[in-house]
Backbone bond lengths (Angstrom), bond angles and torsions (degrees), N, CA, C in turn:
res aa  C-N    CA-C-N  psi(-1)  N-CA   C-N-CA  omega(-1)  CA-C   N-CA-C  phi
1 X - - - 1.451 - - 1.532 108.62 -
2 X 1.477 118.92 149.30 1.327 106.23 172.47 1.164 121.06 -114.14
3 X 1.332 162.41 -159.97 1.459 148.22 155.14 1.872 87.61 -136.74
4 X 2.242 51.78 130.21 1.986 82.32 157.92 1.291 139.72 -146.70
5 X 1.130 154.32 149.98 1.492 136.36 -177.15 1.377 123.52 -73.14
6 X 1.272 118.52 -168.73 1.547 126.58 137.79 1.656 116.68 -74.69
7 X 1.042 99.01 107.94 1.235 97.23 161.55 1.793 124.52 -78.69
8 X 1.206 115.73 -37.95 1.741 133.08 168.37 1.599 118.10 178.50
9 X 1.477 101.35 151.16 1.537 88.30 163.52 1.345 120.82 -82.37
10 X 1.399 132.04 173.82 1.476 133.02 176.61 1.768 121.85 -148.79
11 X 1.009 103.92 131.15 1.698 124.44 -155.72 1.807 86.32 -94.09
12 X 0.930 149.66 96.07 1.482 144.62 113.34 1.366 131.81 -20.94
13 X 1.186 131.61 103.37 1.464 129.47 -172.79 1.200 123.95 -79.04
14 X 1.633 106.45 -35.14 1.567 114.57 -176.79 1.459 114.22 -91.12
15 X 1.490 138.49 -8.52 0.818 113.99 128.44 1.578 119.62 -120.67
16 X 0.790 116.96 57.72 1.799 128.74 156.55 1.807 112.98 43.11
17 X 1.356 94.53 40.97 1.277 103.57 177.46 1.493 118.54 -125.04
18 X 1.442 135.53 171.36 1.054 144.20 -162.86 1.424 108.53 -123.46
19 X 1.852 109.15 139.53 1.852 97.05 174.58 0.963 106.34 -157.94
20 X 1.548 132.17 127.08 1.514 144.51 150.12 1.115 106.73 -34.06
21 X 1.672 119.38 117.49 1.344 124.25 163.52 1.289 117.48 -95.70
22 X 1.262 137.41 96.62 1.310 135.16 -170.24 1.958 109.96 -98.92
23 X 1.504 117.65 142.29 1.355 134.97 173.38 1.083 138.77 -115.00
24 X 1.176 109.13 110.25 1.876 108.83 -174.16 1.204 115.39 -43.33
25 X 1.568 131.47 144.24 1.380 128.41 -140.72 1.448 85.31 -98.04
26 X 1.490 123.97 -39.02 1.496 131.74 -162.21 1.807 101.43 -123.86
27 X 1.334 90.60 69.78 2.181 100.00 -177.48 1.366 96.08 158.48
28 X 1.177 106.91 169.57 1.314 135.21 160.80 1.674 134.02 -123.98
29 X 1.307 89.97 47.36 1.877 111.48 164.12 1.983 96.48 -101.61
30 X 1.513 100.60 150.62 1.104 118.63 -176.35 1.723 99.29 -134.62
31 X 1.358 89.39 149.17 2.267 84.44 179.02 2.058 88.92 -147.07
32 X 1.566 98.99 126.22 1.146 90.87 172.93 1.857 117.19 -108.59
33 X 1.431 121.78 141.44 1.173 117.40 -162.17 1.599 97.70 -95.67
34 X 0.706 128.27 142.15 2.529 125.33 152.47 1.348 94.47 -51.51
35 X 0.764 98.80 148.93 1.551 137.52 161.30 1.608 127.32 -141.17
36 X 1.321 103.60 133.47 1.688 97.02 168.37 1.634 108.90 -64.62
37 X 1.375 112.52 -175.67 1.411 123.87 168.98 1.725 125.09 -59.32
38 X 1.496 92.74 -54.42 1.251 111.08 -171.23 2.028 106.20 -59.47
39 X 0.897 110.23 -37.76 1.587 117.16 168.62 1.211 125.03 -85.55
40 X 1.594 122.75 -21.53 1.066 112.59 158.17 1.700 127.32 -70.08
41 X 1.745 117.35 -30.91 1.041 132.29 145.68 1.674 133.98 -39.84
42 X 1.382 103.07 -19.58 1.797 127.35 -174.59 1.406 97.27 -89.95
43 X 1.250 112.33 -44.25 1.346 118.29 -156.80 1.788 102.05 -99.35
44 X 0.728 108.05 -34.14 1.888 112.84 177.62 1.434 110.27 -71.34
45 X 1.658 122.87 -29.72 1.306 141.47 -162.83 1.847 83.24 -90.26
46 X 0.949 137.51 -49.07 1.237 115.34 -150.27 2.062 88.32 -99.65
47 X 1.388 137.13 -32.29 1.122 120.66 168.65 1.782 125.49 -55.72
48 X 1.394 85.67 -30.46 1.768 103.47 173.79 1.446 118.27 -60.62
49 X 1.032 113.13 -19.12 1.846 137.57 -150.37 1.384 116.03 31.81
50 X 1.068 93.85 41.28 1.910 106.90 170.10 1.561 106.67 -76.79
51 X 1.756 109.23 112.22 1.513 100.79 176.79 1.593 109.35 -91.80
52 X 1.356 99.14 152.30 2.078 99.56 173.64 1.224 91.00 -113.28
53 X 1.556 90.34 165.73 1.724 107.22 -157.85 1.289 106.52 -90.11
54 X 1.762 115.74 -17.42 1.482 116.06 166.54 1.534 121.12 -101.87
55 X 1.300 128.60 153.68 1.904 102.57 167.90 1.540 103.73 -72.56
56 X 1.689 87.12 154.66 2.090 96.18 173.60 1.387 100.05 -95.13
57 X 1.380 128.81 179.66 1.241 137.73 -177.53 1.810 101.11 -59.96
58 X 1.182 122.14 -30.61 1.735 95.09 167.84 1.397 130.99 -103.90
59 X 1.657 101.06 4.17 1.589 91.49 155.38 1.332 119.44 -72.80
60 X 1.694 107.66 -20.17 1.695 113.67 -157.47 1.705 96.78 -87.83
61 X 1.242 126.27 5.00 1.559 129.57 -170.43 1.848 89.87 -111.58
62 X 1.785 121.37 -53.79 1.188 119.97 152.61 1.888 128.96 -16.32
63 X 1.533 105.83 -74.52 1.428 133.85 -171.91 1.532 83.71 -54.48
64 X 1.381 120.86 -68.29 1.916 117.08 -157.07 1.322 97.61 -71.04
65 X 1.548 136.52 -14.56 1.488 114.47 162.41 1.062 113.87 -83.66
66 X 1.475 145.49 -5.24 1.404 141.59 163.26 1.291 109.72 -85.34
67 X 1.274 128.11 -64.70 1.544 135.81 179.79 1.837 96.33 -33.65
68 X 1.225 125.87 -36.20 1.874 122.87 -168.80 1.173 101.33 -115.78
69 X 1.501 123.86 27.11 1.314 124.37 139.50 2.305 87.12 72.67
70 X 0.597 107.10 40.42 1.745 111.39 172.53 1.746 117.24 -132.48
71 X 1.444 115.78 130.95 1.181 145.99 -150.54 1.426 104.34 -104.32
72 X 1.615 125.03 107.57 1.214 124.49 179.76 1.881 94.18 -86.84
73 X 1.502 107.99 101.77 1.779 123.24 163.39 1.868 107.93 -30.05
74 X 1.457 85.04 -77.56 1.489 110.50 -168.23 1.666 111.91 -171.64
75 X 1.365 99.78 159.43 1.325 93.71 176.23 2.133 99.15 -110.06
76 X 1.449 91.82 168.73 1.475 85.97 178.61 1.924 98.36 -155.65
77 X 1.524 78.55 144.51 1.551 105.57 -177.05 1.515 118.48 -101.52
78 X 1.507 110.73 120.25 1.713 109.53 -149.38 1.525 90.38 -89.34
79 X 0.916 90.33 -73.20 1.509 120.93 -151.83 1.852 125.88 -133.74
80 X 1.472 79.48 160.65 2.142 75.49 -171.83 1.960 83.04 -123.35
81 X 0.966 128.35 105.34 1.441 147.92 157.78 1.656 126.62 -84.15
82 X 0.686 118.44 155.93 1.623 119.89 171.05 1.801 111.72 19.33
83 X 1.332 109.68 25.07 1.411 110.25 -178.32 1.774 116.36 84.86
84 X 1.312 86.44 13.28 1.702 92.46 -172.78 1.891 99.87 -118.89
85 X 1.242 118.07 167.30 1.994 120.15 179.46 1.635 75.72 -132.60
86 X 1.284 85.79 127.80 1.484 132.96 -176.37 1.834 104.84 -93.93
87 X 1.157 135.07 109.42 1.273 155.79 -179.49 1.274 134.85 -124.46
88 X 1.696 118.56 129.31 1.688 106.75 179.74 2.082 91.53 -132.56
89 X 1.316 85.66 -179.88 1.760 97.06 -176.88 1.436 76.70 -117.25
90 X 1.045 121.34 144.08 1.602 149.31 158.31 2.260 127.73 -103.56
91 X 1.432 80.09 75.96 1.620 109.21 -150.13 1.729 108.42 -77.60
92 X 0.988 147.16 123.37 1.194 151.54 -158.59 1.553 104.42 -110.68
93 X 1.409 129.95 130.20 1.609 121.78 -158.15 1.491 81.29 -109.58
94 X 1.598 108.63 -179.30 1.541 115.45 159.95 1.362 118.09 -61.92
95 X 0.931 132.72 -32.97 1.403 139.62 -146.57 2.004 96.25 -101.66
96 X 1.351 115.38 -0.63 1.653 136.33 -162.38 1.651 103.93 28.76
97 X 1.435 89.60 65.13 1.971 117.21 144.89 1.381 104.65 -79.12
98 X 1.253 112.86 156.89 1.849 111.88 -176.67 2.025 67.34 -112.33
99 X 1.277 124.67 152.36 1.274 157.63 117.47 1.496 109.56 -57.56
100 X 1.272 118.90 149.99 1.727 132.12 149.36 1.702 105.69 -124.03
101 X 1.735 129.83 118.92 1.426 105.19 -168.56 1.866 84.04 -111.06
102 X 1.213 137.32 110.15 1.418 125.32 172.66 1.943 105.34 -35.36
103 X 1.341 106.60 132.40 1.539 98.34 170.72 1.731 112.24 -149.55
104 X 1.226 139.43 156.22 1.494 139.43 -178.60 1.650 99.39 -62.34
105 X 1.676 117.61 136.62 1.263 103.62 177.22 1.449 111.83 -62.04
106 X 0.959 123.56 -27.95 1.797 114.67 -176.37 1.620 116.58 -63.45
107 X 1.190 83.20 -61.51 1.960 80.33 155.98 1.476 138.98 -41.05
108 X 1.508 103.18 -52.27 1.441 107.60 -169.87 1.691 95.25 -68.38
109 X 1.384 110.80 -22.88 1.571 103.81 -152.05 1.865 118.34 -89.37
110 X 1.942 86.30 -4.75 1.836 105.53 177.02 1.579 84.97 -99.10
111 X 1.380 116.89 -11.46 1.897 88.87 178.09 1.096 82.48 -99.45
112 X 1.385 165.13 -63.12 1.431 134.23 -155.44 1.365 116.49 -63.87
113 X 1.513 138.43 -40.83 1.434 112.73 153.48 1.093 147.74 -34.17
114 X 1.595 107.20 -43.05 1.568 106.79 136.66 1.086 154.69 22.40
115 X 1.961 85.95 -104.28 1.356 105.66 -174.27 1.537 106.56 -88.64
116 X 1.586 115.43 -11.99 1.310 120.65 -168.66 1.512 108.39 89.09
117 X 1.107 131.01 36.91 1.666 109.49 -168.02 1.708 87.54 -125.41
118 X 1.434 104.55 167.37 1.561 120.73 -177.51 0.996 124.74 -55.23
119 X 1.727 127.25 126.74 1.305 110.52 157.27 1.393 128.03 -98.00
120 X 1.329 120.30 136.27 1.402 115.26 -167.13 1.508 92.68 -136.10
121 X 2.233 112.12 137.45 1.186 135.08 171.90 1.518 107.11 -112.91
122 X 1.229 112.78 151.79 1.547 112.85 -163.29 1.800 96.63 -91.17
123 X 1.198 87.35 158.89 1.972 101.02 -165.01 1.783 106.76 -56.78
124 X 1.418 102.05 -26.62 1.574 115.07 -171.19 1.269 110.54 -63.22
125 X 1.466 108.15 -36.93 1.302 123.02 -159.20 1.787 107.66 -83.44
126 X 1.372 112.50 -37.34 1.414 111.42 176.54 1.408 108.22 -76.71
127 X 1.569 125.23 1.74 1.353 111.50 -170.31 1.413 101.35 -118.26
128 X 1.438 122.40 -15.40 1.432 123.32 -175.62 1.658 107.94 -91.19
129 X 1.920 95.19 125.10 1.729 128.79 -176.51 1.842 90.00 -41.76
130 X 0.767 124.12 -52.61 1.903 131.50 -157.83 1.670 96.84 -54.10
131 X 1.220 121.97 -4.65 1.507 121.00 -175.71 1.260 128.87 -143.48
132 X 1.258 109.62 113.62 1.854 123.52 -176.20 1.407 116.77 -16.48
133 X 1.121 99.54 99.51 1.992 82.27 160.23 1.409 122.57 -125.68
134 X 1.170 102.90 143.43 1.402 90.87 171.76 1.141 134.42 -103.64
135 X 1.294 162.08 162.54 1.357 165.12 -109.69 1.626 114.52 -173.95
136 X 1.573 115.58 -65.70 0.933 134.11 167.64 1.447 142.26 -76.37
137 X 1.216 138.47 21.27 1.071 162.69 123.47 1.042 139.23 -2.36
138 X 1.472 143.20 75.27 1.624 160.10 -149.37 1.507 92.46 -52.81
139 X 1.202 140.30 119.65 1.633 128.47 174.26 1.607 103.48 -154.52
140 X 1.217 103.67 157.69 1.877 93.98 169.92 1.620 81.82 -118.29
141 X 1.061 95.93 124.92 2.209 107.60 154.85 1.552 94.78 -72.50
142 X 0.628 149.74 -74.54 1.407 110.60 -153.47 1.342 133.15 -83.25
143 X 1.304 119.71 17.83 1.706 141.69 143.24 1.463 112.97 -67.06
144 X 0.927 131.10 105.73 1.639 131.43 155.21 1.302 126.89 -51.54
145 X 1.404 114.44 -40.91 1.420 113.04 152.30 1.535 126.99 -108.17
146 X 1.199 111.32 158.66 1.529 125.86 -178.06 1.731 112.79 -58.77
147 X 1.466 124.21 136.62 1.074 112.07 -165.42 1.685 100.44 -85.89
148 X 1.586 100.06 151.28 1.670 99.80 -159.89 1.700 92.41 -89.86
149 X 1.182 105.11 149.40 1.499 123.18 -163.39 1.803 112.04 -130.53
150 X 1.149 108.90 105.57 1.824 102.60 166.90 1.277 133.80 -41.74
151 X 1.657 107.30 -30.02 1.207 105.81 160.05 1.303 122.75 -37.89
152 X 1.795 109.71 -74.29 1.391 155.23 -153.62 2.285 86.37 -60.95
153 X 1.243 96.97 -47.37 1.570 96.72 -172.20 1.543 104.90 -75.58
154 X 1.867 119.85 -34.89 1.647 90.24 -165.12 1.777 92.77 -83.58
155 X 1.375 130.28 -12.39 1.467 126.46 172.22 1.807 103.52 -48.83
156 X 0.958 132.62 -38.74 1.673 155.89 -168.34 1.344 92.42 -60.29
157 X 1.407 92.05 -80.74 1.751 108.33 168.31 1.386 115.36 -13.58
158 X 1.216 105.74 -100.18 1.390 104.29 166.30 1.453 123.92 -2.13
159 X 1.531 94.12 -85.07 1.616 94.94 -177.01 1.304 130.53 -56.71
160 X 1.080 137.11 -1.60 1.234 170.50 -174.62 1.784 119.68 -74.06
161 X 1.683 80.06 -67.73 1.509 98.96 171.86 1.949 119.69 -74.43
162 X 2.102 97.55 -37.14 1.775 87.08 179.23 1.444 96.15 -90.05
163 X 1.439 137.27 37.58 1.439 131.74 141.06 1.107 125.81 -96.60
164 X 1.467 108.86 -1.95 1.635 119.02 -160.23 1.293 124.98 49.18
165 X 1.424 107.62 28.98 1.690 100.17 165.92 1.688 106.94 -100.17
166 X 1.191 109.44 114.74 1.128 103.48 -150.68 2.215 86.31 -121.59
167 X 0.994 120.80 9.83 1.764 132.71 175.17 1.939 73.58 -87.28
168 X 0.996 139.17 -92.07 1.732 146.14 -158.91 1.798 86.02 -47.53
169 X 1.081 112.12 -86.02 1.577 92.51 -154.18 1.576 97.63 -64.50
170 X 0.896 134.62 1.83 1.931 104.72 162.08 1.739 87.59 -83.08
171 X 1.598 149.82 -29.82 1.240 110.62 169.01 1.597 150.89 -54.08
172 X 1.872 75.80 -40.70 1.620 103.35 170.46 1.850 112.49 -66.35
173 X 1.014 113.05 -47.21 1.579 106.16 160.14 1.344 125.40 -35.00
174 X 1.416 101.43 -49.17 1.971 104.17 -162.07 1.856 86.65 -90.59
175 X 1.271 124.21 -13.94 1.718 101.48 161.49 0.993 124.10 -84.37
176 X 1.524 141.41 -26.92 1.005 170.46 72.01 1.898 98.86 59.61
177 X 1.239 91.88 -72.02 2.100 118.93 175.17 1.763 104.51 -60.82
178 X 1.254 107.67 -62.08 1.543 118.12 165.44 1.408 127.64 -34.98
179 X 1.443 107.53 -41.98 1.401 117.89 -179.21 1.368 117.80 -89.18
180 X 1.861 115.26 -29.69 1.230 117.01 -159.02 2.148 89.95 -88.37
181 X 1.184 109.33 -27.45 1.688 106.93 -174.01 1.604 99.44 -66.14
């Protein structure tokens, strides 16, 4: 397995889709996954460090692994199958049982930011033609996180508002204000 981060999310225009760009921590191969909106928004919100005033469905999967005393390891990315990336959470009990919980990589990968724990994609997967990679990619290595961008936030915005979560985009607004003064 290798570990890698987020490197950023990325908005595609031509076909109007969304994708986690993730980076090998020790290389420079990049593999980008789809994502719906709503997770790319999960996942941009918590690199942004924009807090919401309620938890979303993966802080509330976060909170019930702390509240029961259980340790998200890492999550890990198997495989790309039938056009689908194959994902588990690698869950640590009290008693130090390893758990496997099957989960969507986009998901598992806004609860491991989270919790902070590793992401790791299997070696097969960065080497097999059947899956995007990218190469070319504006990044600084020696930033851990992606530099936060107004663009990247009033795009947020947006989505925010035609979801009607409108507690997140009044946050993303007032960073938005923060950044532009």
């Amino acid at each position: 397995m290798i570990q890698v981060k987020v490197a950023k999310i990325s908005y595609r225009p031509s076909d109007k889709n969304y994708y986690v760009i993730l980076k090998e921590i020790r290389g420079d191969k990049y593999l980008s996954l789809n994502i719906s909106h709503l997770e790319a928004q999960s996942i941009a919100l918590i690199l942004e460090s924009v807090d919401t005033i309620r938890p979303m469905h993966h802080d509330l999967i976060c909170n019930l692994l702390n509240n029961f005393d259980l340790l998200l390891k890492k999550i890990c990315i198997t495989e790309f199958k039938d056009g689908l990336f194959k994902s588990y959470l690698e869950i640590e009990t009290q008693n130090n049982d390893i758990k496997k919980v099957e989960a969507r990589p986009s998901d598992a990968i806004a609860i491991a930011l989270r919790a902070n724990s590793t992401i790791l994609i299997s070696k097969k997967m960065m080497l097999d033609d059947k899956i995007e990679h990218k190469n070319l990619i504006q990044y600084d290595s020696n930033d851990s996180r992606p530099k936060i961008s107004i663009k990247k936030l009033k795009n947020n915005l947006k989505i925010a508002i035609n979801d009607e979560n409108y507690e997140i985009a009044a946050k993303i607004r007032d960073k938005i204000k923060k950044l532009e003064s």
